[in-house]
C-alpha positions in Angstrom: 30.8 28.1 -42.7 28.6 28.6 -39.8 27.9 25.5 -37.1 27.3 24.9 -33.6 30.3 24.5 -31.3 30.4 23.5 -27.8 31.4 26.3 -25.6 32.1 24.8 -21.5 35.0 24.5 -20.2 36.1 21.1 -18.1 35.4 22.8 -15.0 31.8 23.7 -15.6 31.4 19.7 -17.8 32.4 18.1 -14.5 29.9 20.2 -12.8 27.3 19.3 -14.6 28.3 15.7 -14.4 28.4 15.5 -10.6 24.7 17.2 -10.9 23.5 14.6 -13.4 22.5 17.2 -15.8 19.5 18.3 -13.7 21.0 21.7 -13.6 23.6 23.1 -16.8 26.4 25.5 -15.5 28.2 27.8 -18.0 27.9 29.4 -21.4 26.5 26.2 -23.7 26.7 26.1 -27.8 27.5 29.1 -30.0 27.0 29.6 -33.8 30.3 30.5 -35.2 31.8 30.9 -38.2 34.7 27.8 -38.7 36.7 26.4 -41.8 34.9 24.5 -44.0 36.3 20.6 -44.0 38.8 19.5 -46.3 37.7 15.9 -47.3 40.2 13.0 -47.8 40.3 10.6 -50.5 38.2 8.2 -48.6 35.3 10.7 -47.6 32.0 13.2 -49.2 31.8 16.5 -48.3 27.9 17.1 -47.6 25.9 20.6 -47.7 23.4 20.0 -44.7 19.7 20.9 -45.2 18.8 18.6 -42.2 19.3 17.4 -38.9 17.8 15.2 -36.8 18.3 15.8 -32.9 19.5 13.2 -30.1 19.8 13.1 -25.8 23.4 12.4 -26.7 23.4 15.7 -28.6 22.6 18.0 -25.2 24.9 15.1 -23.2 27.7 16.1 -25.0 27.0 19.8 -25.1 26.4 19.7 -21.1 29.0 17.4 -20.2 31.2 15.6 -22.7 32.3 17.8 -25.9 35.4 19.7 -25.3 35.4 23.7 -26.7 35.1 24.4 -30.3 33.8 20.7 -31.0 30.9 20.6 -33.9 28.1 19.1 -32.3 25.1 17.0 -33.8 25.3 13.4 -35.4 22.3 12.6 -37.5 21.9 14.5 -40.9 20.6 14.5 -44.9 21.9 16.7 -47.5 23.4 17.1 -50.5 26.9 16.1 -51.9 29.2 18.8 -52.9 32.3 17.3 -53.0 33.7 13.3 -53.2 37.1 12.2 -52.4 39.1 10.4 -55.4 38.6 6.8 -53.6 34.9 7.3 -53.1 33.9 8.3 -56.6 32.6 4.7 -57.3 29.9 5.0 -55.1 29.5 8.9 -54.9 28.8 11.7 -57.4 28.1 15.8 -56.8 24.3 16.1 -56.6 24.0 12.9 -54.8 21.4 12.9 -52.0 23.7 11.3 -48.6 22.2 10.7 -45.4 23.9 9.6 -41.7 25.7 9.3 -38.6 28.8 11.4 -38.2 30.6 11.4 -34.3 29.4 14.7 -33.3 30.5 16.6 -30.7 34.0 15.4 -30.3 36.3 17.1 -33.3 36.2 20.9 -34.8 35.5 19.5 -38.3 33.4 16.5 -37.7 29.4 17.3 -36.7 26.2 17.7 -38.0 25.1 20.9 -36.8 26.8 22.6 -39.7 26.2 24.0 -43.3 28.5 21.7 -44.3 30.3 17.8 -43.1 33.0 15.8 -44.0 31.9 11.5 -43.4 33.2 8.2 -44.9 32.0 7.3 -47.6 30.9 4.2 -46.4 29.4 5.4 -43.8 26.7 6.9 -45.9 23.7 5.9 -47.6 22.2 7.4 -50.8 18.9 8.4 -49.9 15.6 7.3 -52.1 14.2 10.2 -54.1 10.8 8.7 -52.6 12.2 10.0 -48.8 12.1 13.0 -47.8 15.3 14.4 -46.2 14.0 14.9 -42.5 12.5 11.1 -42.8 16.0 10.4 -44.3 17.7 11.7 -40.7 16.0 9.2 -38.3 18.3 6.6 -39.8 21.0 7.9 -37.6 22.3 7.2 -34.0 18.7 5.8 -33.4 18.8 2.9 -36.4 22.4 2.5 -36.1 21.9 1.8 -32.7 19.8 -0.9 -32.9 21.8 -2.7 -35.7 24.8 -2.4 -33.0 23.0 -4.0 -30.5 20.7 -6.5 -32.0 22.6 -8.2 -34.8 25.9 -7.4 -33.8 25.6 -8.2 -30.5 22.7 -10.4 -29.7 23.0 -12.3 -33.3 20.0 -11.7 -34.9 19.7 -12.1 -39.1 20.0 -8.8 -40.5 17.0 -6.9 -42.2 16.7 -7.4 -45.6 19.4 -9.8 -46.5 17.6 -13.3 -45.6 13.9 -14.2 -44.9 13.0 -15.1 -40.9 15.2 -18.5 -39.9 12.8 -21.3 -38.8 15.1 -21.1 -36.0 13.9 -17.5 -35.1 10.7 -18.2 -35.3 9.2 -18.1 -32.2 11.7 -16.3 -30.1 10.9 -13.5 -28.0 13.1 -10.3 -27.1 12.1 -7.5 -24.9 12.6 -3.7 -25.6 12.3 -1.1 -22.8 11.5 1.8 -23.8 9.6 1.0 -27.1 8.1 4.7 -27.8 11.9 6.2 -27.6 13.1 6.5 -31.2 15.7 4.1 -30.7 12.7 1.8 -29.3 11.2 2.0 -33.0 14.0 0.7 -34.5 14.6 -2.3 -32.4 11.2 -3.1 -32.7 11.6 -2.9 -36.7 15.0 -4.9 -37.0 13.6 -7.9 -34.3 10.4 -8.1 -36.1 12.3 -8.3 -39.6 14.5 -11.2 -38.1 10.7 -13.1 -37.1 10.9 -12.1 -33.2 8.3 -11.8 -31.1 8.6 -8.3 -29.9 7.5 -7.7 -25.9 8.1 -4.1 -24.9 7.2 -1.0 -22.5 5.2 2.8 -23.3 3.1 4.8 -21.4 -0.9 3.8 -22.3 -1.1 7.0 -24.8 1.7 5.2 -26.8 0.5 2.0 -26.9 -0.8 1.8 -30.5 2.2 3.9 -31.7 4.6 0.8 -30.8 2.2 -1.9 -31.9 2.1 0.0 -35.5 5.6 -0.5 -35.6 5.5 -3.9 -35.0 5.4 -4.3 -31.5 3.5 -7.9 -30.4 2.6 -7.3 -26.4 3.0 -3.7 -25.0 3.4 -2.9 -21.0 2.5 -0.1 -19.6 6.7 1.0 -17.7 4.8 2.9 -14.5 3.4 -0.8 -13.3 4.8 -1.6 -10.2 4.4 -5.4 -11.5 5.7 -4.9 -15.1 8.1 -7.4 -15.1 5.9 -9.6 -12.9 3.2 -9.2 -15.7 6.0 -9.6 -18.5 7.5 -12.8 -17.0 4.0 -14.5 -16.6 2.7 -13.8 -20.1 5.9 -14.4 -21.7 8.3 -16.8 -19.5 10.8 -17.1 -22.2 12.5 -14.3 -22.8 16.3 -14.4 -23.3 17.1 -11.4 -25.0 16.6 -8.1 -23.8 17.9 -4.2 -24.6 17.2 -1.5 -22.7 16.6 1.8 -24.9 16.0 4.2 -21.7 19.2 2.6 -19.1 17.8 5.1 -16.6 16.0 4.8 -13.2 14.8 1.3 -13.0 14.9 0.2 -16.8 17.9 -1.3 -16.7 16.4 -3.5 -13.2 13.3 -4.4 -14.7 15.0 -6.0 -18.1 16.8 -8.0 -15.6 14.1 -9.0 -13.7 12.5 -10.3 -17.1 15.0 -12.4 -18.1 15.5 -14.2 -14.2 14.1 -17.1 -15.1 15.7 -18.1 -18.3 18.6 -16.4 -17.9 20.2 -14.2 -20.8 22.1 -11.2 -21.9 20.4 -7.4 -21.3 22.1 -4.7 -23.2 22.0 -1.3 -21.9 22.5 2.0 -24.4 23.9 3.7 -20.8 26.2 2.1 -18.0 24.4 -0.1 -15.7 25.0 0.6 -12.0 21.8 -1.3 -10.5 22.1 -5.0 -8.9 22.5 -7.7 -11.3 20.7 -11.3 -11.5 22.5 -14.3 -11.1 22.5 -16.0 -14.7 21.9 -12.2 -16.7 25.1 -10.8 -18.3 25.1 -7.1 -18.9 26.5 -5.5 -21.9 27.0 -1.9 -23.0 27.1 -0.5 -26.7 27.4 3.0 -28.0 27.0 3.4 -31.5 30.2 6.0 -32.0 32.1 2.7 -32.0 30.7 1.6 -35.3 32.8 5.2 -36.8 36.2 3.4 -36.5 38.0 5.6 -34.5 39.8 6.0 -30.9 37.9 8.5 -28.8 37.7 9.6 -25.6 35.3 11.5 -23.2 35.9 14.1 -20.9 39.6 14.3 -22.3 42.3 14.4 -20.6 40.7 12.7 -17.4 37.4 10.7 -18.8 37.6 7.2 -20.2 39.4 5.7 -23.4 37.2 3.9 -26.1 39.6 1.7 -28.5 38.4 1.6 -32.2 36.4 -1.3 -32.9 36.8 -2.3 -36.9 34.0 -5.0 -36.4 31.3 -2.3 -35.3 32.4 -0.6 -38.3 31.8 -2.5 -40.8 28.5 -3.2 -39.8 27.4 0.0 -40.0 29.2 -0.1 -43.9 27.1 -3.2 -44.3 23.8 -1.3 -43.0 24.1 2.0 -44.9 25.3 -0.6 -48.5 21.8 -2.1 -47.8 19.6 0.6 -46.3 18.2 1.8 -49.9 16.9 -1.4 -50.7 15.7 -2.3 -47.2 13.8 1.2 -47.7 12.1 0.7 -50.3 11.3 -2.7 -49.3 9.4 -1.5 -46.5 11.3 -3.2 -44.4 12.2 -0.7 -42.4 10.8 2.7 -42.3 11.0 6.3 -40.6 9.8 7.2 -37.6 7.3 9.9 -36.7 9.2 13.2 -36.8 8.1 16.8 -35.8 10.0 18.9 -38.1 10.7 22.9 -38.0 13.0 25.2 -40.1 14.6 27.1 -38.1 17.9 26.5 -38.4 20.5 26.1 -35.7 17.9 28.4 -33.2 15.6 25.7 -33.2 18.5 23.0 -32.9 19.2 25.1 -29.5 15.4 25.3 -28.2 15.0 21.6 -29.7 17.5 20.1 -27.5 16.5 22.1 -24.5 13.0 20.3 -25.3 14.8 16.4 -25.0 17.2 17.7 -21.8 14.0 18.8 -20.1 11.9 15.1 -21.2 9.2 17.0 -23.5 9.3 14.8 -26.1 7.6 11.2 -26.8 6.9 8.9 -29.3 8.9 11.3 -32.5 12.4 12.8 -33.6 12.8 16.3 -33.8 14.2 16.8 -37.2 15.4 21.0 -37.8 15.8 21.8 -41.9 18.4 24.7 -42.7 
């Protein structure tokens, strides 16, 4: 099959790293032909006919993914093949939709004709969605499940109606317009928070349609001044940008009550007495060991918790769908095939894109 591989060597990755990714150095991602996966008797094999695009995708193919990795995490398609132990929830034909771990392995990514996943770490797609809709409940979605009721506790969508003792409550998401800024704002407002967030002025009524209850415009000098006074009681925040001053500001929000911020990227600003920082990536929820920048970059231990809340998501995601619980965000979707994937993630290294996922069909 063909798929995108990464193609730079540790030298040039480090180099690139020092730089901060301003500038790329060496060959990047080639189409190749590569074996098809052989599926185990816990996973699906999927034929890909989309693929949604992520920063981390152009992050790993700039700095992280080691030669001949399959890039790309977020995809739709069709199932072609099922393990014997996921036959009970899987058949050939099936429409499957997800995140896979891209970027890492040479038979695990997204940017391919064809994937191997879990089977649990799936979700069977409504015929009522489309396919590139189906994609943006990848890292984005999965992200803010990770963060927001795994890590700061709030009731999961769909299973329970708003607690009296949510009611109320307040959480602030920075970065609101960023696609995993939709999501958070979905999954808070589904657990009966009041939902205080940041977008540039021409994406103000994009957040608020999502459920966003106060918008702020980020370039303020005073934003978290005029955050704090309209809303003193904030406790909760998560920072879907972790770049610049992001991370600062969230902390600034929460000085007066104290609280937990967590950050999508490491935090390396100055912390406020009475804030706890916390980081979350949402390849922990696969289940697996990994490591960036092997043999010299840092060790991630599996976490089976993480895990089984994504299970738990993607078990419930079809109903939740439907529901209208949660719903897709705005995508801008071409057919290209792995040519736009290319020109598509030089769009996101290069900040061209706002307020919508970049979804490529095949």
């Amino acid at each position: 099959m063909k798929a995108l591989v990464a193609d730079r060597n540790l030298a040039s990755r480090l180099l690139n790293l020092a730089r901060g990714g301003k500038t790329t150095f060496g060959p990047a991602g080639r189409v190749t032909d590569v074996p098809k996966p052989t599926i185990s008797a816990d996973e699906i094999l999927v034929k890909v006919t989309a693929v949604a695009l992520n920063p981390t995708d152009f992050k790993h193919l700039d700095i992280i993914s080691p030669p001949g990795s399959i890039l790309g995490c977020d995809f739709a398609g069709e199932v072609v093949e099922v393990g014997a132990n996921a036959s009970k929830s899987w058949k050939v034909g099936d429409r499957a939709a997800g995140v896979v771990h891209g970027g890492l392995y040479p038979d695990r990514g997204s940017f391919a004709e064809y994937l191997r996943t879990d089977w649990d770490l799936a979700w069977h797609v409504p015929s009522e969605v489309s396919d590139a809709d189906a994609t943006t409940f990848g890292v984005s979605a999965t992200t803010a499940v990770l963060t927001l009721n795994l890590h700061l506790g709030l009731p999961w969508p769909g299973e329970a109606p708003p607690s009296p003792a949510s009611s109320g409550e307040q959480i602030f998401i920075y970065g609101g317009s960023t696609s995993a800024g939709l999501f958070h704002i979905q999954i808070a407002k589904a657990a009966g928070y009041t939902v205080v967030t940041t977008a540039s002025p021409h994406s103000h009524e994009l957040v608020k349609s999502y459920g966003a209850d106060a918008v702020f415009d980020y370039r303020s000098p005073s934003v978290a001044e005029d955050i704090v006074k309209e809303h003193p009681g904030i406790s909760k925040a998560v920072d879907c940008y972790s770049e610049g001053k992001s991370t600062d500001i969230c902390g600034e929000v929460l000085r007066n009550k104290g609280g937990k911020v967590v950050t999508l990227l490491p935090s390396t600003g100055p912390k406020i007495p009475g804030v706890t920082y916390e980081l979350v990536m949402a390849y922990t929820m696969m289940g697996r060991p990994f490591q960036w920048l092997a043999p010299i970059g840092p060790k991630y231990e599996a976490k089976p918790d993480d895990r089984k809340g994504l299970a738990r998501f993607y078990a419930s995601l079809p109903g939740i769908v439907n529901a209208g619980t949660l719903r897709p965000i705005p995508v801008e979707v071409s057919d290209g095939g792995f040519e736009d994937i290319l020109a598509g993630l030089n769009r996101l290294r290069e900040k061209k894109v706002s307020g919508k996922k970049l979804v490529v069909k095949f």
